[in-house]
N, CA and C atoms as a LAMMPS dump frame, in Angstrom:
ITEM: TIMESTEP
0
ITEM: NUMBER OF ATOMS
249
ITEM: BOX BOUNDS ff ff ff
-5.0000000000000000e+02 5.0000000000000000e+02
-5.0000000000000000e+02 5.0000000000000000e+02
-5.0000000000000000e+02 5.0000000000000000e+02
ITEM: ATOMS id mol type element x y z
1 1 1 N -340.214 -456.368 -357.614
2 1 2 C -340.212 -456.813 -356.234
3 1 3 C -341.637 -456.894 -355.704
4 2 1 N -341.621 -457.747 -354.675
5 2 2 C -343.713 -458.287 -353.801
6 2 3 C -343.662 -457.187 -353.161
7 3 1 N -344.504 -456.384 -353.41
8 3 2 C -344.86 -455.007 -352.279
9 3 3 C -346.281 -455.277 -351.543
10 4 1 N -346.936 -456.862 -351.396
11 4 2 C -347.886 -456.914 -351.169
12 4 3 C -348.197 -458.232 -351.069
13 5 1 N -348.624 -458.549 -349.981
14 5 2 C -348.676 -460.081 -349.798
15 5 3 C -350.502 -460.349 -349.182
16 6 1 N -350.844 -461.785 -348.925
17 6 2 C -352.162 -461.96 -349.862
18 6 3 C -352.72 -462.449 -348.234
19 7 1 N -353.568 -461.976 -347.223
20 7 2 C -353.941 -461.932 -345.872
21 7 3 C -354.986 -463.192 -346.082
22 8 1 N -355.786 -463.321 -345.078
23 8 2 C -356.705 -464.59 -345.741
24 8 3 C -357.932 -464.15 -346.316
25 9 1 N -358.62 -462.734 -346.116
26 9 2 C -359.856 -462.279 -347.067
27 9 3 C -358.974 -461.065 -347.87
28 10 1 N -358.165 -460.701 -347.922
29 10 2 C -358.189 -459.476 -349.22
30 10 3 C -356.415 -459.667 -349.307
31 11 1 N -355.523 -458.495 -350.118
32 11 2 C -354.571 -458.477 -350.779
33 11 3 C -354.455 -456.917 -349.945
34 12 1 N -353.335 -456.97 -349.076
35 12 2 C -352.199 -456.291 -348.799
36 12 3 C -351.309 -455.118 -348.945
37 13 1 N -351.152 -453.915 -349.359
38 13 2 C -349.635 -453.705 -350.026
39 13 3 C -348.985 -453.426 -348.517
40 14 1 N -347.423 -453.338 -348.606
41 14 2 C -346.591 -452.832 -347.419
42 14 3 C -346.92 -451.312 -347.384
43 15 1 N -347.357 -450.147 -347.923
44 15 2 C -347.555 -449.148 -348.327
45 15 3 C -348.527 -449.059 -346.939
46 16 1 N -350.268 -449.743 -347.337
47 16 2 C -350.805 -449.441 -346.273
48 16 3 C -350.51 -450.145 -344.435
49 17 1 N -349.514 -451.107 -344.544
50 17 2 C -349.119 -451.325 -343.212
51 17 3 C -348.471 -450.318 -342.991
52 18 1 N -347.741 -448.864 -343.196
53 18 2 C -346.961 -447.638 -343.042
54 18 3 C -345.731 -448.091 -343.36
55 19 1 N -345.174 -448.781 -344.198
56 19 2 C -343.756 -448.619 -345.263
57 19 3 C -343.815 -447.773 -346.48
58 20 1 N -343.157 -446.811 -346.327
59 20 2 C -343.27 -445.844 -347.446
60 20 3 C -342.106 -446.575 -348.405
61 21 1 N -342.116 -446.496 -349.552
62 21 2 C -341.734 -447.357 -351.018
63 21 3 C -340.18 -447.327 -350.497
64 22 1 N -339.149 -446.18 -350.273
65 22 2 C -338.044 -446.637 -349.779
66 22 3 C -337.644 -447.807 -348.882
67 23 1 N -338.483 -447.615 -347.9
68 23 2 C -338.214 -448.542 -346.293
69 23 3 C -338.633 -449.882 -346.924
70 24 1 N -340.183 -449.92 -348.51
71 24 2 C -340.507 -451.358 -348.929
72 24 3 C -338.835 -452.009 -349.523
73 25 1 N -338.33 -450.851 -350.262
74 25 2 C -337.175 -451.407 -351.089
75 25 3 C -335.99 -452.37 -350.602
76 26 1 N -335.506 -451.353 -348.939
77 26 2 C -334.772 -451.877 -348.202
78 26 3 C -335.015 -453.087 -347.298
79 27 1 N -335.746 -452.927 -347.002
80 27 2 C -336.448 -454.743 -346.293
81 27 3 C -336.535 -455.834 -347.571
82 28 1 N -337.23 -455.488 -348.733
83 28 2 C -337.113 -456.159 -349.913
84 28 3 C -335.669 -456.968 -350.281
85 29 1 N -335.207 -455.856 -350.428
86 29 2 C -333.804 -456.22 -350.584
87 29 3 C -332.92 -457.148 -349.544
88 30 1 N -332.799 -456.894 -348.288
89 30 2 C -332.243 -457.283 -346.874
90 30 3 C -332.891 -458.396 -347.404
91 31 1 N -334.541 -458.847 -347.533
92 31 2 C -335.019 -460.366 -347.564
93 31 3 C -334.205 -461.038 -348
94 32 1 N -334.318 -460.731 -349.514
95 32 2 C -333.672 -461.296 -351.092
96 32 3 C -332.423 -461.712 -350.861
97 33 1 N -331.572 -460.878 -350.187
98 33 2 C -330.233 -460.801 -350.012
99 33 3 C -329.741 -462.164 -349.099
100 34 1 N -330.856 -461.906 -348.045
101 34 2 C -330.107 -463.203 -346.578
102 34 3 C -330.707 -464.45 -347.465
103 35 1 N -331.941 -464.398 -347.62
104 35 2 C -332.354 -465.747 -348.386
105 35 3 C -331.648 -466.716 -349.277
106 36 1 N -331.177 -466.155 -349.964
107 36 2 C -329.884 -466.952 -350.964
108 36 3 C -328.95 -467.907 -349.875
109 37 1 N -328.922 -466.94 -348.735
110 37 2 C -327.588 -467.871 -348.28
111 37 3 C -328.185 -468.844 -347.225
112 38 1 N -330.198 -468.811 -346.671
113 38 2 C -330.401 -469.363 -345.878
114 38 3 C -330.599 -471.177 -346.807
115 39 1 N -331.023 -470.725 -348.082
116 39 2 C -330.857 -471.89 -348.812
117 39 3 C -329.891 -472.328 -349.039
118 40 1 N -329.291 -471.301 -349.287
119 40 2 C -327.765 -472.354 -349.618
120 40 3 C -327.328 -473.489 -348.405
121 41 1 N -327.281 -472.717 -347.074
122 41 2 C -326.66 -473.194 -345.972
123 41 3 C -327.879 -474.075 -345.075
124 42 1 N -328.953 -474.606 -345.887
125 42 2 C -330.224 -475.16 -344.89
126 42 3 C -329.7 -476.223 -344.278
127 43 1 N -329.066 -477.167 -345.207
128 43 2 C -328.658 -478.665 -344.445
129 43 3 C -327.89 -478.203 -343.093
130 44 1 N -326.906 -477.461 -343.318
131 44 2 C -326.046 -477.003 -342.209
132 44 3 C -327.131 -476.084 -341.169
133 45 1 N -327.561 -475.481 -341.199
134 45 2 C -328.527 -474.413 -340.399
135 45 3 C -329.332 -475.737 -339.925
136 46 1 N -329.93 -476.694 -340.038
137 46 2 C -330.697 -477.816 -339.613
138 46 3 C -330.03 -478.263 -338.653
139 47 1 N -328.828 -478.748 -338.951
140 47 2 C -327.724 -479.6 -338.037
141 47 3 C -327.695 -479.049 -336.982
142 48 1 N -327.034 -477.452 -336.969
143 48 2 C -326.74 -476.607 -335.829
144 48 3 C -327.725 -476.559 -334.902
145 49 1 N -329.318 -476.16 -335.566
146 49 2 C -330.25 -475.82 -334.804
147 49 3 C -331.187 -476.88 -333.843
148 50 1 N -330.441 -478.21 -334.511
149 50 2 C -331.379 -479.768 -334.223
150 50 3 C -331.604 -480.098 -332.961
151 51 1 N -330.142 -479.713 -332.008
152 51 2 C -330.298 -479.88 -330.482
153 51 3 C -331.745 -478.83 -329.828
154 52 1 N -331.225 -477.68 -330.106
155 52 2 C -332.385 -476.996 -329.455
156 52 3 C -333.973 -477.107 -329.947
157 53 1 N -334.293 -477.308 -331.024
158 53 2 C -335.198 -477.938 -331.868
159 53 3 C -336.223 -479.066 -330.655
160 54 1 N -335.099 -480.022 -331.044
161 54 2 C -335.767 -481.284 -330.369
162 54 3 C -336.237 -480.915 -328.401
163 55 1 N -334.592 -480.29 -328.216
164 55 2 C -335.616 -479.367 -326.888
165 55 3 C -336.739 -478.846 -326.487
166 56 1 N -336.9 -477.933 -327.515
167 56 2 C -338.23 -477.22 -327.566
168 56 3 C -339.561 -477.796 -327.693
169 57 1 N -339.064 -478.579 -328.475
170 57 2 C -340.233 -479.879 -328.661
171 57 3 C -340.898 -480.805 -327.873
172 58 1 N -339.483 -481.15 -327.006
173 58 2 C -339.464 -482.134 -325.793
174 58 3 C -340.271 -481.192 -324.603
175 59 1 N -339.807 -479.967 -324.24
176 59 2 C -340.219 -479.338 -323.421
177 59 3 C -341.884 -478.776 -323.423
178 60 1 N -341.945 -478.733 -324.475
179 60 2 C -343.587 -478.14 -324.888
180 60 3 C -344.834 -479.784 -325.173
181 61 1 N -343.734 -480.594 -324.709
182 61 2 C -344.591 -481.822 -324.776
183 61 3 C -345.666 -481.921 -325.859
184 62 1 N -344.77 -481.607 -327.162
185 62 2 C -345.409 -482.04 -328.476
186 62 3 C -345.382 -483.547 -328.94
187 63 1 N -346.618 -484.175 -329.319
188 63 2 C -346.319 -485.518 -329.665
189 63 3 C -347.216 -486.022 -331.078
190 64 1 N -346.693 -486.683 -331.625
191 64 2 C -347.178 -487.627 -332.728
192 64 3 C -348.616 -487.275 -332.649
193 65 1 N -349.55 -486.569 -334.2
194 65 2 C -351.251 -486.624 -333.818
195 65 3 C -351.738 -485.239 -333.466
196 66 1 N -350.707 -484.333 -332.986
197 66 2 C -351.623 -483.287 -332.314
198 66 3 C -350.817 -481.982 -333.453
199 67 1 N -351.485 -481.22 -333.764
200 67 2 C -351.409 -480.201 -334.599
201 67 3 C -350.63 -478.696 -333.371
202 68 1 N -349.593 -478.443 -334.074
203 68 2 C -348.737 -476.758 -333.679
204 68 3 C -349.012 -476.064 -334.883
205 69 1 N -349.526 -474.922 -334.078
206 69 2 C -349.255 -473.239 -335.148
207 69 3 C -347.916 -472.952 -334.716
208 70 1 N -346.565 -472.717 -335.358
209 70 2 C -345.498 -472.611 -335.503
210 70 3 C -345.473 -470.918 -336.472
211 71 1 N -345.593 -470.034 -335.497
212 71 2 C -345.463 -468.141 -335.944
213 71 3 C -344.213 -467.938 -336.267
214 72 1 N -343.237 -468.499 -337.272
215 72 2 C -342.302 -468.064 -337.545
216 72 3 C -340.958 -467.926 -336.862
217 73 1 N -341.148 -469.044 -335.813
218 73 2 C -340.246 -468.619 -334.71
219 73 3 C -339.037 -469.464 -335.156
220 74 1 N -338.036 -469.61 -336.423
221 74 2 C -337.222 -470.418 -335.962
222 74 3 C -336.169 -470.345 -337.061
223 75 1 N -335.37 -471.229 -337.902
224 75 2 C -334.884 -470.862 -338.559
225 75 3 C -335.092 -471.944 -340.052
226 76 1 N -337.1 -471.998 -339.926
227 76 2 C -337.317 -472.389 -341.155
228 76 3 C -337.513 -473.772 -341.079
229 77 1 N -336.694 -474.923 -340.161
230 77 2 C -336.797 -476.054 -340.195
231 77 3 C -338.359 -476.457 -339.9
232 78 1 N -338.646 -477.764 -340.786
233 78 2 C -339.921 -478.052 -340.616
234 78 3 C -340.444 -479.113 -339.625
235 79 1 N -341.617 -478.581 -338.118
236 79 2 C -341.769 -478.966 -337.105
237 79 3 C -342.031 -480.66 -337.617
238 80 1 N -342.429 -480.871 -338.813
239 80 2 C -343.101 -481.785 -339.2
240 80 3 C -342.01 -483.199 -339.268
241 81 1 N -340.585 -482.551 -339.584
242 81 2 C -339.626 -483.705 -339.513
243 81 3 C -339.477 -484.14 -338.072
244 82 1 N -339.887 -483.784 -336.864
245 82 2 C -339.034 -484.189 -335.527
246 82 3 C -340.493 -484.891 -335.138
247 83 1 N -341.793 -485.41 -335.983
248 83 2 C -343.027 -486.366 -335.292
249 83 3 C -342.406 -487.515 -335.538
């Protein structure tokens, strides 16, 4: 399992963010676990989420040309399909 992911100048473990190796295992796992089914179910998870999507979009007056930092807020769909 990744106990350590790669920042933009050095390499990580969950250890020194304060996850002691149990708490790494169980989040590890929880990831691994939902992930399977967020792939499985993406086309559908797209569909559902498309109305509010395009909302958010509409409302934040994003348009064609201009670059978003997108922090993880969503359920994966890519901002890049709704330019």
């Amino acid at each position: 399992m990744k106990t350590s992911f790669i920042t933009r100048n050095r390499k990580v473990s969950l250890h020194e963010i304060g996850m002691i190796p149990e708490e790494q295992t169980k989040v590890l796992v929880a990831w691994q676990t939902s992930a399977r089914y967020w792939d499985k179910y993406r086309t559908l998870i797209a569909r559902i989420f498309a109305p509010l999507t395009a909302a958010l979009i509409e409302e934040a007056r994003i348009r064609t040309g201009q670059n978003v930092l997108d922090i993880g807020g969503g359920s994966g769909e890519r901002l890049q399909s709704h330019s």
